[in-house]
C-alpha positions as CSV (number, residue, x, y, z in Angstrom):
1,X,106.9,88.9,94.9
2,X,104.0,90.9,96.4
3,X,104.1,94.8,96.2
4,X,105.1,97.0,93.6
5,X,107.7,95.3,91.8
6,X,105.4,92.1,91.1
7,X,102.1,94.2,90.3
8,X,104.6,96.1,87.7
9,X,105.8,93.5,86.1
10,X,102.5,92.0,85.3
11,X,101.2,95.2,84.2
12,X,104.3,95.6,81.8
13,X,103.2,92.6,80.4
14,X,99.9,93.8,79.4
15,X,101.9,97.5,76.9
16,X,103.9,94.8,75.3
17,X,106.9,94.7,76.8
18,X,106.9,91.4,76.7
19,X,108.7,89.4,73.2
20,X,110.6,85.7,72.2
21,X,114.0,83.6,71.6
22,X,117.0,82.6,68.9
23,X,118.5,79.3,69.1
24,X,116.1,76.2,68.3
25,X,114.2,75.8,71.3
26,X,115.6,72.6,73.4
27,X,113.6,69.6,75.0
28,X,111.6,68.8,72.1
29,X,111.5,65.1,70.8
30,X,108.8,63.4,68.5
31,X,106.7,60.6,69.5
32,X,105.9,57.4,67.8
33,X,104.3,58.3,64.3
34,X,101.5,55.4,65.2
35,X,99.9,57.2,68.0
36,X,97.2,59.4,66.6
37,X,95.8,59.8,69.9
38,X,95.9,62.0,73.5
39,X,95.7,59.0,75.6
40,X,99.1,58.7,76.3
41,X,99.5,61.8,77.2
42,X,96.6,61.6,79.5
43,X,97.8,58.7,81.3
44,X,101.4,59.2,81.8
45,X,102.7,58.5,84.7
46,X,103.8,62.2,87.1
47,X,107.2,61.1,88.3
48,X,107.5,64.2,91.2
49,X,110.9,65.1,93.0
50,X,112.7,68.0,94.6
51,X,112.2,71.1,92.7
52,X,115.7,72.8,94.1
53,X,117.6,72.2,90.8
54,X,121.2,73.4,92.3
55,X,122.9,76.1,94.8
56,X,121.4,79.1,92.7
57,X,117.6,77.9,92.7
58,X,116.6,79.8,96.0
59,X,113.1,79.8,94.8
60,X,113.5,75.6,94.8
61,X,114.4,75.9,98.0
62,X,111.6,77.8,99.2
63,X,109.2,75.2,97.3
64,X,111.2,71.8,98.9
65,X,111.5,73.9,102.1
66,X,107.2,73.8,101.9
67,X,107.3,70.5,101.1
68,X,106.5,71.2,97.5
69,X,106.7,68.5,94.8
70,X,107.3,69.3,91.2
71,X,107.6,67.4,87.9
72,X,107.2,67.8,84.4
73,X,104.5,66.3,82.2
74,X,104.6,65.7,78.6
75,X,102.5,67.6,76.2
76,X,102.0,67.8,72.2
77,X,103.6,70.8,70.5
78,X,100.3,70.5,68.0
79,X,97.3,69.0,69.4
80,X,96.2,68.2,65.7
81,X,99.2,66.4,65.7
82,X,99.5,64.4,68.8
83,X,101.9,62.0,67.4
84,X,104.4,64.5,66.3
85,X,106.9,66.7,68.2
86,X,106.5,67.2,72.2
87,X,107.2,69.7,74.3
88,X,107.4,69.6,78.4
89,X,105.3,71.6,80.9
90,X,107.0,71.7,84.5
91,X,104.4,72.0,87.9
92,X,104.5,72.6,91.3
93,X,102.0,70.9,93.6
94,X,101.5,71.9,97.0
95,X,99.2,69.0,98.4
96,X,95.9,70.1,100.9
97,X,97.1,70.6,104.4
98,X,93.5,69.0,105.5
99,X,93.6,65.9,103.5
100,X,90.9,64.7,105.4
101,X,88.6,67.3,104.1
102,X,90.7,67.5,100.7
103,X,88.2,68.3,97.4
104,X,89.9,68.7,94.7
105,X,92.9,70.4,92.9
106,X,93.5,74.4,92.1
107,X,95.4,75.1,89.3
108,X,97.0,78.9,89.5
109,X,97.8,80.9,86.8
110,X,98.6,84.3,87.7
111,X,98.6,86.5,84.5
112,X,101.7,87.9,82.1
113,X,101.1,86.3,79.6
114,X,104.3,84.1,80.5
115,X,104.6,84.6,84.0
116,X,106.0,81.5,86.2
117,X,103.7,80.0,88.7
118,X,105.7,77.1,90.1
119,X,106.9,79.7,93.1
120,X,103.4,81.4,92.8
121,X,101.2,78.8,94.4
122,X,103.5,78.9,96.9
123,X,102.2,82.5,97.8
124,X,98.6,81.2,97.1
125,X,99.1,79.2,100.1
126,X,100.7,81.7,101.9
127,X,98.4,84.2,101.5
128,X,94.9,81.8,102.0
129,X,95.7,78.8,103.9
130,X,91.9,78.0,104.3
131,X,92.0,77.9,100.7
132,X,95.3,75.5,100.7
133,X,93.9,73.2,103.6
134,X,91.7,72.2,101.1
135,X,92.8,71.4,97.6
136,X,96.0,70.4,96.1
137,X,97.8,73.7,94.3
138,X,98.7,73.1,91.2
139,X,101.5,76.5,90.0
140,X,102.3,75.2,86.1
141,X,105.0,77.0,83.7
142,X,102.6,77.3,80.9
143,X,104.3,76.2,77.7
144,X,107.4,77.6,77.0
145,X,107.8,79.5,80.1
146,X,110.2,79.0,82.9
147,X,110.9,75.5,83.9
148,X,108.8,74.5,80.7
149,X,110.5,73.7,77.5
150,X,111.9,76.8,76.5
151,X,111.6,79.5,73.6
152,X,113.9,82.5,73.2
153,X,114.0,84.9,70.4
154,X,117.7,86.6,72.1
155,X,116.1,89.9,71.4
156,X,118.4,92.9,72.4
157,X,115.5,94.5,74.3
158,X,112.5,93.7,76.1
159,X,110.0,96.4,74.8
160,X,109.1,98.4,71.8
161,X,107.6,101.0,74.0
162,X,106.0,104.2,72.7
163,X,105.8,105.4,69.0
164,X,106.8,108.8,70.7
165,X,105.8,112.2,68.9
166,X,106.2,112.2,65.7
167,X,106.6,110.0,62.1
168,X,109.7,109.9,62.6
169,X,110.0,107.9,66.3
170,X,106.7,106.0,65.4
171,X,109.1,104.5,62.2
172,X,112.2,104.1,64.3
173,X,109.7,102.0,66.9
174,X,108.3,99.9,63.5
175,X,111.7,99.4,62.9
176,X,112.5,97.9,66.6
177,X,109.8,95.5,66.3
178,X,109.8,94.1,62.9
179,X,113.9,93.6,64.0
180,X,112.2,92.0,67.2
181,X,110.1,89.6,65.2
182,X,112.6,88.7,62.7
183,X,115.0,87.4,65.3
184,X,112.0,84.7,66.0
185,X,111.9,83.1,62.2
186,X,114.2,80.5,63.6
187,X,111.5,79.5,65.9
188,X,108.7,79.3,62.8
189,X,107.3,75.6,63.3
190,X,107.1,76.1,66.8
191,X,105.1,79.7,66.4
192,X,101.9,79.0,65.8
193,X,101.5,76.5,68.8
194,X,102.4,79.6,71.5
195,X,98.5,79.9,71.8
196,X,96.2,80.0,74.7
197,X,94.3,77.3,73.4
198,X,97.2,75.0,73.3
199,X,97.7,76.1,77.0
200,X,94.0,75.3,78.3
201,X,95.0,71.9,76.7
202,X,97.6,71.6,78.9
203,X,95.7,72.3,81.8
204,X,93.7,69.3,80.5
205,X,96.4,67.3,80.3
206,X,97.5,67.7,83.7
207,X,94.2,67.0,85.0
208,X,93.8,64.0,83.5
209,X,97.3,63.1,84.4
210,X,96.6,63.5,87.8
211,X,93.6,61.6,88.2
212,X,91.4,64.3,88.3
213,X,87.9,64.0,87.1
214,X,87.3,67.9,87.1
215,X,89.8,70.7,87.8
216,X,89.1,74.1,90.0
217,X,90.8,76.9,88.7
218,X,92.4,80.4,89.7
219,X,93.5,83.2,86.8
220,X,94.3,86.7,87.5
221,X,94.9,89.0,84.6
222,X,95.4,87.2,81.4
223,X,94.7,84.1,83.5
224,X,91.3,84.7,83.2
225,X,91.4,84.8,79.6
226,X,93.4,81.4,79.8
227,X,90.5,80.5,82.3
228,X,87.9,81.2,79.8
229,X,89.1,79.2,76.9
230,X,89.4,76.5,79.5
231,X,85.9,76.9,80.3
232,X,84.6,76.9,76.6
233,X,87.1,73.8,75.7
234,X,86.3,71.9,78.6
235,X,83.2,73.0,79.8
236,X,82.1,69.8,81.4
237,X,85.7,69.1,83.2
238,X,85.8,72.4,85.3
239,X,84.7,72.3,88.8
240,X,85.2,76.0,90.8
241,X,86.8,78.6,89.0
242,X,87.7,81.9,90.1
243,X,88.1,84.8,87.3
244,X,90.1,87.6,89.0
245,X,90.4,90.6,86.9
246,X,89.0,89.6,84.0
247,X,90.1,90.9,80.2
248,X,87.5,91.3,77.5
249,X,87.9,87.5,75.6
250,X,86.8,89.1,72.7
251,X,89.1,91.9,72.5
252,X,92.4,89.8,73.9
253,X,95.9,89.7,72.0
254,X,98.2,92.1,70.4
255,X,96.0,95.5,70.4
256,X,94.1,94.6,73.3
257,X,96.2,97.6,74.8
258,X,94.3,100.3,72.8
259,X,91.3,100.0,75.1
260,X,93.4,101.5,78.3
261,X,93.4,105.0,77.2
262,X,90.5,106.2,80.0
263,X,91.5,103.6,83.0
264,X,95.1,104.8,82.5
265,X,93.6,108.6,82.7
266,X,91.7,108.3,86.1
267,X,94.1,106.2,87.8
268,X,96.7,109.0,87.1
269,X,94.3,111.5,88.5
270,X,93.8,109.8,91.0
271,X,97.4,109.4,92.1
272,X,97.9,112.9,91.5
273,X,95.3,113.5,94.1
274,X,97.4,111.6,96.5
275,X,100.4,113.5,95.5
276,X,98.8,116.9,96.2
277,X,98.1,116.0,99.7
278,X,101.5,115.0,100.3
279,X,103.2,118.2,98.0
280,X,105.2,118.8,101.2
281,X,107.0,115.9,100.7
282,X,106.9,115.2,97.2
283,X,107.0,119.5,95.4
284,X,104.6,117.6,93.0
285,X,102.2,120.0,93.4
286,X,99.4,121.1,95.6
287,X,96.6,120.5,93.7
288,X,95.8,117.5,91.2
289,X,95.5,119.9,88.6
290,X,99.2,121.4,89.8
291,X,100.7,117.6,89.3
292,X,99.2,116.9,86.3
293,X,101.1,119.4,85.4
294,X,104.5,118.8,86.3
295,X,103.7,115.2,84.6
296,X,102.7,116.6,81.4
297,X,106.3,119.0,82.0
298,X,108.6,116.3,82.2
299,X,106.2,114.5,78.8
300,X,107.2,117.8,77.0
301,X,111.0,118.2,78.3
302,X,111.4,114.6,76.5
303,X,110.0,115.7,73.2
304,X,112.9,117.9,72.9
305,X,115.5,116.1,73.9
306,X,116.6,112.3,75.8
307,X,116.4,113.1,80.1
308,X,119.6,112.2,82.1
309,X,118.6,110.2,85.0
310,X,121.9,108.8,86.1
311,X,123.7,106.7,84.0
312,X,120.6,106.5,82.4
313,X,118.8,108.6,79.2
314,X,115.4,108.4,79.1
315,X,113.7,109.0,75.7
316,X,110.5,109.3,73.9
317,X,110.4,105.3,73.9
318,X,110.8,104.7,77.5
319,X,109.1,107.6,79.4
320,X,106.0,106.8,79.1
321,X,106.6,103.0,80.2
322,X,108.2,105.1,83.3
323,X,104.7,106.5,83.7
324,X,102.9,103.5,83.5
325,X,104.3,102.8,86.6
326,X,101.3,104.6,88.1
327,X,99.3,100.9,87.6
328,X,101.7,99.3,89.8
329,X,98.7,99.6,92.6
330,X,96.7,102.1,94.9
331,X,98.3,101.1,97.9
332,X,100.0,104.4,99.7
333,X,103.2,102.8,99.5
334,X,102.6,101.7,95.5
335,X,101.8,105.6,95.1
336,X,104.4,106.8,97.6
337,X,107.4,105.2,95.1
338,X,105.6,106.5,92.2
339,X,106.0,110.2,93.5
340,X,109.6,109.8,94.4
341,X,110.4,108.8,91.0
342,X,108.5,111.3,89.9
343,X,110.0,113.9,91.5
344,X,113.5,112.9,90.3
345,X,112.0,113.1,86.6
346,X,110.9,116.3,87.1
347,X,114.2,117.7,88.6
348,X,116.2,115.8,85.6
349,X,113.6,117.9,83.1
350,X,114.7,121.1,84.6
351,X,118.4,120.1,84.3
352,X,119.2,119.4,87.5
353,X,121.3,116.3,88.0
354,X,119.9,113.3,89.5
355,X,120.1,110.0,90.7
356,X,117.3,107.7,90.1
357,X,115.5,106.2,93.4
358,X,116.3,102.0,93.9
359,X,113.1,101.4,92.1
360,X,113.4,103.7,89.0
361,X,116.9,102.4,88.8
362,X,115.7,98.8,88.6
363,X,113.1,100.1,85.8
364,X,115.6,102.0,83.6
365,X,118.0,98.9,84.0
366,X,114.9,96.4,82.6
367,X,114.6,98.3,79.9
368,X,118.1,99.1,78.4
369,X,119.0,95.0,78.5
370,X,118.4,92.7,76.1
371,X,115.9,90.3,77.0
372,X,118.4,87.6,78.0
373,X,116.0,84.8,79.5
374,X,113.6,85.3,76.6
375,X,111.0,85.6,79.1
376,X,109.7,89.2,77.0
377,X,109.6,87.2,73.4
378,X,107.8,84.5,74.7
379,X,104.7,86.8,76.6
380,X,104.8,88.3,72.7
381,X,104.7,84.6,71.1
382,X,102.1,83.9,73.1
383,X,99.6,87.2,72.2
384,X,100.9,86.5,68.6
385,X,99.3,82.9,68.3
386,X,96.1,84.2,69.8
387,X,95.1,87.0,67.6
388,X,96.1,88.3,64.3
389,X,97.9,91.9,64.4
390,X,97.1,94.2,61.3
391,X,100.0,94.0,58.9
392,X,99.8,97.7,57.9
393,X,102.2,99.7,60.6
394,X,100.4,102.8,58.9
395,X,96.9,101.6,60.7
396,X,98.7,101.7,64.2
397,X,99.9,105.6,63.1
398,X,96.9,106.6,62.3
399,X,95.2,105.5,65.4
400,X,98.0,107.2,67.9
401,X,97.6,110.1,65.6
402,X,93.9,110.5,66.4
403,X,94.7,110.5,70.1
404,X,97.2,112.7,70.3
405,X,94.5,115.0,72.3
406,X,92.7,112.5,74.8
407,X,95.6,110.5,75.5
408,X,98.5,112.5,75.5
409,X,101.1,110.1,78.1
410,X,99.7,106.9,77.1
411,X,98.2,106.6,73.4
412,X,101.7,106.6,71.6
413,X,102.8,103.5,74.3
414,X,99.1,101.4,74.1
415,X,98.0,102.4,70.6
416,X,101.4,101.9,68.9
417,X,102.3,98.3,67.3
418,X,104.1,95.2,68.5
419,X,106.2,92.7,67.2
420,X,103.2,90.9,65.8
421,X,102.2,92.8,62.9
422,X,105.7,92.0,61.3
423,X,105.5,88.0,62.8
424,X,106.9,85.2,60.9
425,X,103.8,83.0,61.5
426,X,100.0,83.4,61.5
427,X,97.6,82.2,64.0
428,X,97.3,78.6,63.9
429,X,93.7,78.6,64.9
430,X,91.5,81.6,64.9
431,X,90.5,83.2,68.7
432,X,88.2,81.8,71.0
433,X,84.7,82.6,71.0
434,X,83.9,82.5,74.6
435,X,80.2,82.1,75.3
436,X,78.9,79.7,77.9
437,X,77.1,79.1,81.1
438,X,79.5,77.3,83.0
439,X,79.4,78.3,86.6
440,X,82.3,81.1,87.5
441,X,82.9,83.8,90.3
442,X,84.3,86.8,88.7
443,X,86.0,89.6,90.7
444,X,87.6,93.1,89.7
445,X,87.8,96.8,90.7
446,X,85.6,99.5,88.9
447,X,89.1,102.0,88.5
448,X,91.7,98.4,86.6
449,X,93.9,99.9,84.4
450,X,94.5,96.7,83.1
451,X,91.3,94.8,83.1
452,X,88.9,97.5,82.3
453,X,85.9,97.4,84.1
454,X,84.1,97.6,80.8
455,X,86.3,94.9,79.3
456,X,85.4,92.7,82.9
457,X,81.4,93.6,82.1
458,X,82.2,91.9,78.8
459,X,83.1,88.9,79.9
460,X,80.3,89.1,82.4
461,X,77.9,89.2,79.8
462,X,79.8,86.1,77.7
463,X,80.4,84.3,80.6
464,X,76.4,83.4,81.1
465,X,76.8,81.7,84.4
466,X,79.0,84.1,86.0
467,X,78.7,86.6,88.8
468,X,80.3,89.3,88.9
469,X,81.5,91.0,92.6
470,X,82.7,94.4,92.1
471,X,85.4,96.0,94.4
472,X,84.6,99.8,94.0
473,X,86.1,103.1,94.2
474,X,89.4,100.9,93.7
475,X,92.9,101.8,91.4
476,X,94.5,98.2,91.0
477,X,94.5,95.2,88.8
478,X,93.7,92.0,90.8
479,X,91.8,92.2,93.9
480,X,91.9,88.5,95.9
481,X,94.4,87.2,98.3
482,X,96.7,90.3,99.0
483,X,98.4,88.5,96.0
484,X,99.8,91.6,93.4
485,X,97.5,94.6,95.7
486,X,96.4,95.7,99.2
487,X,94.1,92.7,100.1
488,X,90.1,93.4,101.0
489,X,88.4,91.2,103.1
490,X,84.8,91.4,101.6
491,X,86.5,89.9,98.2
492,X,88.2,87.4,99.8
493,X,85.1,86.1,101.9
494,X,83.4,86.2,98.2
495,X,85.8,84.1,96.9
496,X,86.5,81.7,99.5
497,X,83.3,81.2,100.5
498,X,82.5,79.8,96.5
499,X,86.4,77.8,96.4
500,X,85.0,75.9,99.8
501,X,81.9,75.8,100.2
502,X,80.5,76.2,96.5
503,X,78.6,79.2,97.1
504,X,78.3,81.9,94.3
505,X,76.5,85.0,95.3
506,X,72.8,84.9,94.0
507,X,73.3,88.0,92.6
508,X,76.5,90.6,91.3
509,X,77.0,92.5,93.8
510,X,80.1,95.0,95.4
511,X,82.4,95.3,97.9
512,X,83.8,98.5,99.6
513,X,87.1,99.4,99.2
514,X,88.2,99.3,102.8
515,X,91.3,98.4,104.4
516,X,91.7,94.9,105.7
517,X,91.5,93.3,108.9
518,X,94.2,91.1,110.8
519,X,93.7,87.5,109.9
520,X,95.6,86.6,113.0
């Protein structure tokens, strides 16, 4: 799950590609009217077992084969309603390999919104055993997401993408995702509950659940959002928590892709800069000027007509979530597979006929088949409950209109609208407002595309108790373990140090972006 493909998908996550499910969500029961309480819920009794659930569950094997335990715990659907309808939440723990020395449990969530962390911890182990020796890891299905109860929409596609060039795209993409949305009314008493808030609840659940007077914590990407509604819900329960690429809590949910424009613009200059050094191999270009170039060529070649890559025809809707394959990471090999795909865009622009590299295969693939798990819906669900969208498409025009100029690849893909302005259901509770002092260690990289540095500052500044350790002169979004980008050894020391031994930095402060070391 490490490398491009993983670092991709999270990213996709945060341009919307993500959406929800059709037939009435299964596993849901009510509970006795007469309990008006959470107590049962807090004191149920975890009944673990093997988390292989047949032949074709090779990532259950891989957790029973670490000696992984999993189990499901029950939850409310509406925590103002704890007697009413429940849903379940399936874990993964991975108990401390020191027990000896053993403080505490980590609980992992590793972004999307919607991604599955039951495997996950797994790789958290993997990838910082130090870490492992000494708590128990906790990888939870947030609600409604993989082994958790489920919610899918059966949408016929996993993306609106871009509003493309003109009125006339922009209103066949408003069309796509108020068809999107509508294929969720089914779903409407379950809706409203998709929220991060409900999730942190969770989290509290579990916690209690497992005997646990406070709970440590690790979020990447939207994780740390999930993190810091945690924190300001449970301030008192949380023990060390680790914020790694953090997104700007007052900016998160459906538009909070309209902030990317200038991260998206210097991480693509500075992959062009890597592709002009290697123009022998690549006929990129030789300059970053000369790449740009041949990037904004192929974004014009689409305007007049679909691309044939293959079996494939890419459009105005799906080029530039091509592009945003640039965010995948800064590693050489991250870079490396962007340029070969890019160079078979740029030969299918001039007419020549192409066939797309193993990765841009699997990417064109994604995104002509319907979202069959319901794994996109849900990641939309979830950024629906959080924040209202604007209800007027012609606001989401207006803004791609004025960027036409400054973001000319990425404005019609970040600024345009998602299935939420057309939702069935409202919010059920307004956002967050995250402002406390709770202690937290917050790391990130001064070039994110996905976590802004500005939008990380933020929540530096809401997050009074924080510190901040900065990874610099660094393209990637998440920074610790080696876990979606190249590892660095002066952010993992940071961060371990705090996760066993409890010792923030007294001050922000930055790391290098150098290449790491051997472990071994």
């Amino acid at each position: 799950m490490r490398g491009r493909k993983m670092a991709g998908a999270a990213m996709a996550a945060l341009v919307g590609t993500t959406l929800i499910g059709a037939q009435p969500a299964a596993g849901m029961t009510r509970g006795p009217a007469q309990d008006g309480g959470l107590a049962r819920f807090e004191q149920q009794k975890i009944t673990w077992h093997r988390c292989q659930t047949g032949p074709d569950d090779p990532t259950g094997e891989q957790l029973d084969a670490a000696k992984a335990q999993c189990a499901e715990v029950t939850v409310p659907l509406d925590y103002s309603r704890p007697s009413g309808r429940t849903i379940k939440v399936a874990m993964s723990r991975l108990k401390a390999t020191d027990p000896v020395r053993r403080r505490g449990t980590l609980l992992y969530n590793p972004g999307g919104p919607g991604v599955p962390a039951m495997y996950l911890a797994l790789q958290v182990k993997q990838a910082e055993p130090a870490v492992a020796s000494r708590y128990d890891l906790i990888g939870m299905d947030p609600r409604f997401v993989g082994r958790s109860t489920p919610l899918n929409c059966e949408w016929p596609s996993v993306a609106v993408g871009s509003a493309g060039p003109d009125r006339r795209t922009f209103d066949k993409s408003a069309a796509l995702a108020k068809d999107l949305a509508s294929r969720c009314a089914v779903h409407r008493e379950v809706l409203p509950h998709a929220s991060t808030r409900n999730t942190a609840r969770d989290m509290d659940v579990i916690r209690a659940a497992l005997g646990e007077p406070k709970l440590s914590y690790l979020g990447s990407s939207y994780g740390t959002y999930l993190g810091a509604v945690y924190l300001q819900l449970f301030p008192h329960r949380a023990d060390r928590v680790v914020l790694d690429s953090t997104l700007n809590p007052d900016l998160y949910g459906p538009d909070l892709t309209s902030t990317q424009g200038p991260a998206l613009t210097a991480v693509m200059n500075h992959w062009a800069t890597w592709a002009a050094r290697h123009h022998d191999r690549y006929r990129l270009g030789a300059t970053t000027a000369q790449v740009l170039a041949t990037v904004n060529r192929v974004n014009q070649a689409v305007t007049r007509g679909p691309l044939q890559v293959g079996r494939h025809q890419v459009d105005t809707r799906v080029l530039p979530l091509i592009l945003f394959n640039v965010t995948a990471g800064d590693s050489p090999e991250a870079y490396a597979s962007f340029a070969a795909d890019l160079r078979v865009l740029s030969d299918a622009a001039r007419g020549i006929k192409v066939t797309p590299t193993p990765v841009l295969e699997q990417v064109l693939t994604g995104h002509s088949s319907p979202d069959a798990d319901g794994s996109a819906s849900v990641q939309t669900a979830l950024s629906c409950a959080d924040r209202a969208a604007s209800r007027d498409p012609d606001t989401y025009y207006r803004d791609i209109q004025a960027h036409r100029v400054d973001e000319p690849l990425f404005g019609a893909l970040t600024r345009n609208l998602t299935p939420c302005t057309f939702w069935p259901t409202a919010p059920a509770e307004p956002p967050t407002r995250v402002r406390n002092n709770v202690p937290v260690l917050m790391v990130g990289a001064t070039g994110d595309p996905g976590a802004t540095y500005p939008g990380q500052q933020a929540a530096h500044r809401a997050l009074t108790g924080s510190r901040l350790v900065t990874l610099r002169g660094a393209f990637r979004h998440t920074v610790y373990g080696g876990l979606f980008a190249p590892q660095n050894n002066c952010i993992d020391n940071a961060v371990n140090r705090y996760l066993i031994d409890g010792i923030l930095p007294t001050t922000d402060t930055t790391c290098p972006n150098t290449p790491p070391t051997d472990k071994s």
